[in-house]
ZAMARGU-4260 file (C-alpha; in steps of 0.2 Angstrom, whole numbers, plus 5000, padded with zeros to 4 digits):
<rodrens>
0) 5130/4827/4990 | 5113/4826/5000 | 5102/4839/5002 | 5108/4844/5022 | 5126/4845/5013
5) 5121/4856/5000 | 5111/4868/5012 | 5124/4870/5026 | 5140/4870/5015 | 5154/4873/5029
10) 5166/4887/5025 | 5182/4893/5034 | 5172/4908/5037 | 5159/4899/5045 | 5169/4886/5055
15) 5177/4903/5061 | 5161/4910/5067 | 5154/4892/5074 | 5171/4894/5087 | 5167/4913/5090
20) 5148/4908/5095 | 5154/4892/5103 | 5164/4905/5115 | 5149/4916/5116 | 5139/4902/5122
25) 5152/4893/5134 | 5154/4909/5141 | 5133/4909/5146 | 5137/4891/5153 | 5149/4895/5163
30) 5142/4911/5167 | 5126/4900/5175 | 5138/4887/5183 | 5150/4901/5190 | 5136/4911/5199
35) 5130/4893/5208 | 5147/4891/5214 | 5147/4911/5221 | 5131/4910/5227 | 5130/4895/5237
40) 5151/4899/5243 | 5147/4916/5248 | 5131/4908/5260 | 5147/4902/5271 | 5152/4920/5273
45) 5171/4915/5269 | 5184/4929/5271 | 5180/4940/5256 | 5195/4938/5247 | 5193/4919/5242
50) 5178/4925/5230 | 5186/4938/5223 | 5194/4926/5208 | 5175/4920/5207 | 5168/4938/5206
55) 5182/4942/5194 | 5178/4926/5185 | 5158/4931/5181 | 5163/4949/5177 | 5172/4940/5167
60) 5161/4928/5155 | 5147/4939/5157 | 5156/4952/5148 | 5163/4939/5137 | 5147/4931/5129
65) 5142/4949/5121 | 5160/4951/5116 | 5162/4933/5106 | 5145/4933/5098 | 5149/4952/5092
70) 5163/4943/5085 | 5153/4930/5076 | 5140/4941/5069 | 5153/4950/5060 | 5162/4936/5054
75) 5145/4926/5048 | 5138/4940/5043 | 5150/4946/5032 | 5152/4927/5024 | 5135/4926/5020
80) 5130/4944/5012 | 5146/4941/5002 | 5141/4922/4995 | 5123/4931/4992 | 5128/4944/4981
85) 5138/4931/4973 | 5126/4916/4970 | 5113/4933/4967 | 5122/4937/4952 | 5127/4917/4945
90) 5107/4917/4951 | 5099/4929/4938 | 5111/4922/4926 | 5107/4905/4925 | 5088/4912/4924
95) 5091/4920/4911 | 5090/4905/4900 | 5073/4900/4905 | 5066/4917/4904 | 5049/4917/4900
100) 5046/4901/4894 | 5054/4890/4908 | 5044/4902/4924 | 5030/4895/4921 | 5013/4905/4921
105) 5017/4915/4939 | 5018/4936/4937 | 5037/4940/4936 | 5036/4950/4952 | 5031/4934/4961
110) 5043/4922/4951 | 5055/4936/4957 | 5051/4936/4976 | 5049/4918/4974 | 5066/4914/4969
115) 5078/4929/4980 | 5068/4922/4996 | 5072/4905/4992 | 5090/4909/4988 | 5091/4919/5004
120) 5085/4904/5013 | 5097/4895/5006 | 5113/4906/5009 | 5106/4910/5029 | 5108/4893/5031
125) 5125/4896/5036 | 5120/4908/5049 | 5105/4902/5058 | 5111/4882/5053 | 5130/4879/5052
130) 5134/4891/5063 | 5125/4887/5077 | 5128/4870/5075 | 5148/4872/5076 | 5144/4884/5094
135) 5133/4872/5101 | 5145/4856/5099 | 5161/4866/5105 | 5150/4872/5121 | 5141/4853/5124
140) 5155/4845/5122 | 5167/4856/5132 | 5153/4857/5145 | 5150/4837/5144 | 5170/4836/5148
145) 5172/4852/5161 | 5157/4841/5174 | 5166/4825/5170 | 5182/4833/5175 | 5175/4837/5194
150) 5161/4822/5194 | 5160/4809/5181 | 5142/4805/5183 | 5137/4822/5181 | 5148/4821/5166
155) 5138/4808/5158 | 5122/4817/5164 | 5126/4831/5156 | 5132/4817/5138 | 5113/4811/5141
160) 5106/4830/5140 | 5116/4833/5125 | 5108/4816/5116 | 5091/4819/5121 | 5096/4839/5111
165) 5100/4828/5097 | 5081/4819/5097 | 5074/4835/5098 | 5082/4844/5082 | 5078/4828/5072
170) 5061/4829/5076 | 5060/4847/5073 | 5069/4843/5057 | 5057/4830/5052 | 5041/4838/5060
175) 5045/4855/5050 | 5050/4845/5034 | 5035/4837/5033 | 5023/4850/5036 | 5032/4863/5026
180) 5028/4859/5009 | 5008/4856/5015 | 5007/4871/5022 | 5016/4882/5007 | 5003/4874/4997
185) 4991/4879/5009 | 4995/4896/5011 | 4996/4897/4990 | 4979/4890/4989 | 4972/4903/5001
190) 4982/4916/4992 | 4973/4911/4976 | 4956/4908/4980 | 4956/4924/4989 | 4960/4935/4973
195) 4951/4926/4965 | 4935/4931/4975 | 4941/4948/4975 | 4947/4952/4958 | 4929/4941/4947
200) 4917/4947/4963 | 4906/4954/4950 | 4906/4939/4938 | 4901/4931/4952 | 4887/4938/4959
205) 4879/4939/4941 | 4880/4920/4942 | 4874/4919/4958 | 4891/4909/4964 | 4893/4923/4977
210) 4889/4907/4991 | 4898/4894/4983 | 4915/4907/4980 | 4914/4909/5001 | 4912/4891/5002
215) 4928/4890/4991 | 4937/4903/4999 | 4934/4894/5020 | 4936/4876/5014 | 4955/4884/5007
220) 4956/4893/5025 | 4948/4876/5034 | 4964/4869/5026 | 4977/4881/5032 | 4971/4882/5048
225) 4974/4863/5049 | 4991/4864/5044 | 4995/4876/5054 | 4988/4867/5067 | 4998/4852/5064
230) 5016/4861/5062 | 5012/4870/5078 | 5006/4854/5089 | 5025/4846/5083 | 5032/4865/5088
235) 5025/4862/5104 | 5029/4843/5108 | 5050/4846/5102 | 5049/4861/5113 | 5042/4852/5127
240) 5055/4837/5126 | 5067/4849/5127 | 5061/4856/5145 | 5057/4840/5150 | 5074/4835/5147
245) 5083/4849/5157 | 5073/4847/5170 | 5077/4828/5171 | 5094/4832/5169 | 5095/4845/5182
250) 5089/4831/5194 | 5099/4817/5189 | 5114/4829/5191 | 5108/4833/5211 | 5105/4818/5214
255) 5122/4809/5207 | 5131/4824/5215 | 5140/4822/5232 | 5142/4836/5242 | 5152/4828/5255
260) 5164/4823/5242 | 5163/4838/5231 | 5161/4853/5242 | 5143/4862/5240 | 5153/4876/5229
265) 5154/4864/5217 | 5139/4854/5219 | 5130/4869/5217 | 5141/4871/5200 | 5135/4854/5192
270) 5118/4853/5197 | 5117/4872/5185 | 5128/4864/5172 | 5113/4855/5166 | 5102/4872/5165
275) 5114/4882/5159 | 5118/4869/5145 | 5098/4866/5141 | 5096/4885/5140 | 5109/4891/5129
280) 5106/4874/5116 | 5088/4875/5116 | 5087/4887/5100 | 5095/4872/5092 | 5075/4867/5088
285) 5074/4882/5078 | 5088/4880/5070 | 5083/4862/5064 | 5069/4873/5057 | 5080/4884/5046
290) 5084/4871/5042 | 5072/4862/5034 | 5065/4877/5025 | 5083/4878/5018 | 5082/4862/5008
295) 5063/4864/5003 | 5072/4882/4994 | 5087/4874/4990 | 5077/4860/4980 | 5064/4873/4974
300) 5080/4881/4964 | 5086/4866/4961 | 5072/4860/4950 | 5069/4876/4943 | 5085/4880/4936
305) 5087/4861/4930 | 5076/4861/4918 | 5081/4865/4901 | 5082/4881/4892 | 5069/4885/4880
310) 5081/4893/4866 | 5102/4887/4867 | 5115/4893/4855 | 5119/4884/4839 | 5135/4870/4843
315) 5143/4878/4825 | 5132/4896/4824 | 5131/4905/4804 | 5141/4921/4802 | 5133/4936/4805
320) 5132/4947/4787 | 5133/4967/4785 | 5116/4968/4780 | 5109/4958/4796 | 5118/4973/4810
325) 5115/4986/4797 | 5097/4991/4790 | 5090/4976/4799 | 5082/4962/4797 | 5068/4952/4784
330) 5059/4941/4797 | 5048/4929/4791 | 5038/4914/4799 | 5031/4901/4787 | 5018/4889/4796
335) 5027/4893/4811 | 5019/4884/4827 | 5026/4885/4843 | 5022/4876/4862 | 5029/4882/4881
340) 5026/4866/4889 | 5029/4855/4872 | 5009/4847/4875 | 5000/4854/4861 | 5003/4870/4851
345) 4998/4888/4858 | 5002/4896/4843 | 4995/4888/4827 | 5004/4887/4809 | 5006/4904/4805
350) 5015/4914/4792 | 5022/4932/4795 | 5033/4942/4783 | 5042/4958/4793 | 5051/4967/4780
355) 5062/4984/4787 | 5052/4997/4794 | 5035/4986/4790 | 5021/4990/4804 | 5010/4975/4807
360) 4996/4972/4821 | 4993/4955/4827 | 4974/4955/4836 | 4961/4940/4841 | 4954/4932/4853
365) 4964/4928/4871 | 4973/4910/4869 | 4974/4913/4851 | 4992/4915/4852 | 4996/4931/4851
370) 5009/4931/4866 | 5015/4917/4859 | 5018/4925/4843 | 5028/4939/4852 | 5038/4926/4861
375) 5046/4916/4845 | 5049/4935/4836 | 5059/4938/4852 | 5070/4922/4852 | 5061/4920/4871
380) 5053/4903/4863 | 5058/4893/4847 | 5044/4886/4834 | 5040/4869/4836 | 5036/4865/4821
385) 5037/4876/4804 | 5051/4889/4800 | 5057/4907/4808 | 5070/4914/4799 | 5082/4929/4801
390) 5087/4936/4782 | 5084/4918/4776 | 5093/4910/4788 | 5083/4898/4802 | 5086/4907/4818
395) 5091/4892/4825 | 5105/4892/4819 | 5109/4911/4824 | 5118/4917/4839 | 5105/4919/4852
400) 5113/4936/4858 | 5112/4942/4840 | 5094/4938/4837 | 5090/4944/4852 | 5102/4961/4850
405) 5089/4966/4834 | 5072/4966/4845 | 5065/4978/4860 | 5050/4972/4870 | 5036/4984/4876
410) 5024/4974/4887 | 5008/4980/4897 | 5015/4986/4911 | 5031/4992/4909 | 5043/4994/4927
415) 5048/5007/4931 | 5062/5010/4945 | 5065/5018/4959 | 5079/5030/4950 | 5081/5044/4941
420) 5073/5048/4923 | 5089/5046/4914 | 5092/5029/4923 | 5075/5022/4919 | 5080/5024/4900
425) 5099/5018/4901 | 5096/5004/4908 | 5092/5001/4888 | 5110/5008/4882 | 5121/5010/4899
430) 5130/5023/4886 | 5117/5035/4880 | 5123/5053/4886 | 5107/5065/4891 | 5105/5071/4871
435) 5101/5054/4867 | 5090/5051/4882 | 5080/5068/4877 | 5078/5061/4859 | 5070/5047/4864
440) 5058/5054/4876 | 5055/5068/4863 | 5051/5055/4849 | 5042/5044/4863 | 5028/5062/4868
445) 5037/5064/4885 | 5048/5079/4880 | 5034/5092/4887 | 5033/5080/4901 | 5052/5080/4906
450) 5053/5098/4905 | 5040/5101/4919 | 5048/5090/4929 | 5058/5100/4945 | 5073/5090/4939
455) 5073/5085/4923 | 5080/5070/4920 | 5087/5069/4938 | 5069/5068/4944 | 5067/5051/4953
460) 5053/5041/4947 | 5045/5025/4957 | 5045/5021/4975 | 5048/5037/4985 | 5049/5048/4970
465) 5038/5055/4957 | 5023/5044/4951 | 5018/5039/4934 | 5002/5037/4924 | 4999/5022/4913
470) 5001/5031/4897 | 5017/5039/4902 | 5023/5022/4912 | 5020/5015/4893 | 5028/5030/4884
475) 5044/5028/4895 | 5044/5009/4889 | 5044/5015/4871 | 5057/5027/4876 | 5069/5014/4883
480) 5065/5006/4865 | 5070/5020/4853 | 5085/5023/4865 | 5091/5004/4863 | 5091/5007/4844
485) 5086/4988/4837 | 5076/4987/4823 | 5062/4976/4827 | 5050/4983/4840 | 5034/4972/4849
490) 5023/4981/4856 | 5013/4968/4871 | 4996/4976/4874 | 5006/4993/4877 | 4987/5002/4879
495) 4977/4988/4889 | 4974/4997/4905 | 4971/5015/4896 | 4956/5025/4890 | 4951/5025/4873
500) 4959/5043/4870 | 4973/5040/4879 | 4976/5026/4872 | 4973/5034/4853 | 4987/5047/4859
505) 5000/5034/4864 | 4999/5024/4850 | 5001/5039/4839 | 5018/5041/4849 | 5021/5024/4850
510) 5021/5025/4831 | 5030/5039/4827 | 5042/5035/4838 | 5045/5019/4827 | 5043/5025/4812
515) 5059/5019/4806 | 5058/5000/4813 | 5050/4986/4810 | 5036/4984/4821 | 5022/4971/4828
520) 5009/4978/4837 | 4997/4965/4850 | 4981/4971/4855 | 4966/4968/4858 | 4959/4986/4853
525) 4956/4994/4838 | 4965/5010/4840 | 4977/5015/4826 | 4975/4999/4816 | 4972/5011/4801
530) 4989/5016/4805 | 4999/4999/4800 | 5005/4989/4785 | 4995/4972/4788 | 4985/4964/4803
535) 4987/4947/4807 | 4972/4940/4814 | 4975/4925/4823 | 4957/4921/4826 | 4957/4915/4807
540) 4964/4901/4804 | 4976/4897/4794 | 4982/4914/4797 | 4997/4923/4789 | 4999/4942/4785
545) 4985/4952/4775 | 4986/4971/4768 | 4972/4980/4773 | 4958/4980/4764
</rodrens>
């Protein structure tokens, strides 16, 4: 199946919509081509009663072009919000697989936007593609066979006009597909370079590269002015043979036409046939455009959902024992290494030994592999060397589900949704009743805080509801954790953007909280490292698990 193929995909739905519109649009023709014929007939000043069936006639497609394309919207429409949802939801699944290790180093919100804009490329395809595409053959071909029907020649005229339509699209096609990927890198460069200035504008200055960073940041906009440039010179050139085809049509047409022979009515008629036909397909280059931006998305998912999963389930998986679901897990990593691109190791040999309700804090310097750590304790990333084990058996040969069952992740930046309170936190156990959501937020320090809210937990949070702080957006994260009841917590950085006695109090919650878990803590501060079992210290190497001193 080529690319084209894939992208358009036509469906019974769509098909049906491709008639409605080609209605809609042969209504507009021969709307155009009736008024010609009313015009230059009622110059004559015949009895008034021989135009009456042409009066009646325009009424009658003009109201008719709104009426069918209403009808197509709905049915297109409805085709394509329905596919979305679905191929949204097989979507997200099939991402599921490659999460994080597969989604390479992009933040999750833009990996996010990335992929729903691309898919909703893809599954518009079948509105602003296939479905103008079916219109605009049923209306050229039927108007192509209506002007042969009264003059041959202006029938071929009118076949002409229809192939130089053809040229056009491929060359918007292949104008659009070959600037599109140039100018997304462009624009991505830009994008870059620009927060890049902004975010380090002090590091730079202190180096005096303040010069060179705007010498940086206008050779990256030099560039996407250029191809801008370029896609909009192609833009204009398409657009232009288009015009200049109409226009050559439209004289051909009076110039074949014989008005002694046909009567000027009708001549009148098929020298419009050629404008009317050039107007109502002209969007055709735009939709050679959609296009092309379909397939770049379509190929974009394409290669990131072909790639394989970083973690799969054993062919033949090991039984789960009673003592594995019940007062959870020994987890231990002996000279475990671990790699997200498979070139070289980003966590090196380490050894960890997580006993039930054991606390442990993992620090060192950024790249040491601290993230990495979190990733393989998670099943988000298998060790590339070395063992991790589950109760002494390799997880490997576990279930991913029920590895992944015993562990909740608090990162940095915990989301929070636009929802209620109580929703935020189910979305860890979908059926927690509003006891369980008020232990958790007591044992996570939010108790006080949920009682002031005006409506408890129905108080919506996020987006056009109540804001949240840092240290309660990470309290909530903690909250989800408790609520989801696995014993093995890890704690990402879960006081990186707060104040020093902020971040003392959170911690002090944060542990509480999980008093009763098994715990690994990241972090690049200090604060409540008297407060665990062992640090790891990945910094040292060969590192492994120490009491401390």
């Amino acid at each position: 199946m080529t690319a084209a193929t894939a992208v358009v995909r036509p469906t019974r739905a769509t098909l049906l919509a491709g008639l409605l519109g080609g209605a809609a649009t042969s209504a507009g023709i021969a709307l155009t081509a009736t008024s010609g014929w009313l015009i230059v007939r009622a110059s004559e000043r015949p009895v008034i009663l021989t135009l009456l069936a042409a009066i009646v006639a325009v009424r009658a497609f003009g109201m008719a072009r709104p009426f069918f394309r209403y009808l197509e919207r709905i049915v297109s429409h409805d085709a394509a919000l329905g596919d979305l949802a679905d191929r949204r939801s097989a979507l997200y699944a099939a991402l599921v697989p490659l999460t994080p290790a597969r989604l390479g180093r992009r933040a999750r919100s833009r990996v996010l936007t990335g992929v729903v804009d691309d898919l909703t490329d893809v599954v518009e395809a079948q509105v602003r593609v296939t479905v103008p595409l079916v219109s605009s053959a049923v209306a050229g071909l039927g108007a192509a066979v209506l002007a042969a029907a009264f003059a041959p020649a202006v029938g071929l005229v009118v076949a002409g006009l229809l192939v130089v339509l053809a040229l056009g699209c491929a060359l918007a096609w292949r104008a659009e597909s070959r600037s599109r990927d140039e100018l997304l890198e462009a624009r991505a460069e830009t994008a870059r370079v620009a927060d890049l200035v902004a975010r380090q504008a002090g590091e730079l200055r202190a180096i005096g590269a303040g010069e060179d960073a705007l010498g940086w940041l206008e050779q990256a906009h030099a560039t996407l002015r250029a191809a801008v440039r370029r896609q909009s010179r192609g833009r204009a050139l398409v657009a232009a043979l288009v015009l200049v085809g109409t226009a050559a049509a439209t004289v051909a047409a009076a110039t074949v036409v014989d008005p002694s022979v046909t009567g000027a009515p009708v001549a009148a008629l098929l020298v419009l046939v050629p404008v009317a036909v050039g107007e109502a397909l002209a969007p055709l280059t735009d939709t050679m455009r959609a296009l092309a931006r379909a397939q770049g998305s379509n190929a974009r998912l394409g290669a990131l959902l072909a790639q394989d999963p970083a973690v799969r389930d054993p062919e033949a998986p090991a039984p789960c024992t009673a003592e594995r679901t019940t007062s959870g897990p020994l987890v231990r990593l002996e000279g475990a290494r671990a790699s997200w691109g498979g070139e070289g190791d980003q966590l090196a040999a380490t050894d960890l030994e997580l006993a039930p309700g054991r606390h442990v804090a993992v620090v060192g310097p950024n790249g040491s592999g601290k993230s990495t750590l979190l990733a393989v304790l998670a099943r988000h990333l298998d060790v590339s060397g070395g063992r991790h084990t589950v109760d002494g058996t390799d997880v490997r040969e576990l279930p991913l589900e029920e590895t992944r069952a015993q562990v909740a992740v608090v990162d940095d930046e915990p989301h929070v949704f636009a929802t209620t309170l109580a929703e935020n936190l189910r979305l860890a156990r979908p059926d927690a009743d509003d006891d369980a959501v008020r232990h958790a937020l007591d044992l996570a320090g939010l108790a006080g805080w949920a009682a002031e809210l005006p409506d408890g937990l129905d108080t919506r949070l996020g987006t056009g509801g109540r804001g949240v702080s840092g240290g309660e957006r990470t309290r909530l994260g903690v909250a989800r954790a408790v609520l989801a009841d696995r014993p093995v917590v890890l704690l990402d950085e879960p006081t990186a953007h707060l104040d020093h006695p902020t971040a003392t109090a959170v911690l002090d919650d944060v542990l509480d909280a999980t008093r009763e878990r098994s715990v690994v803590l990241v972090s690049h501060r200090d604060e409540a490292l008297d407060r665990v079992d062992a640090v790891v210290d990945l910094g040292a190497r060969p590192t492994s698990s120490h009491p401390k001193e």
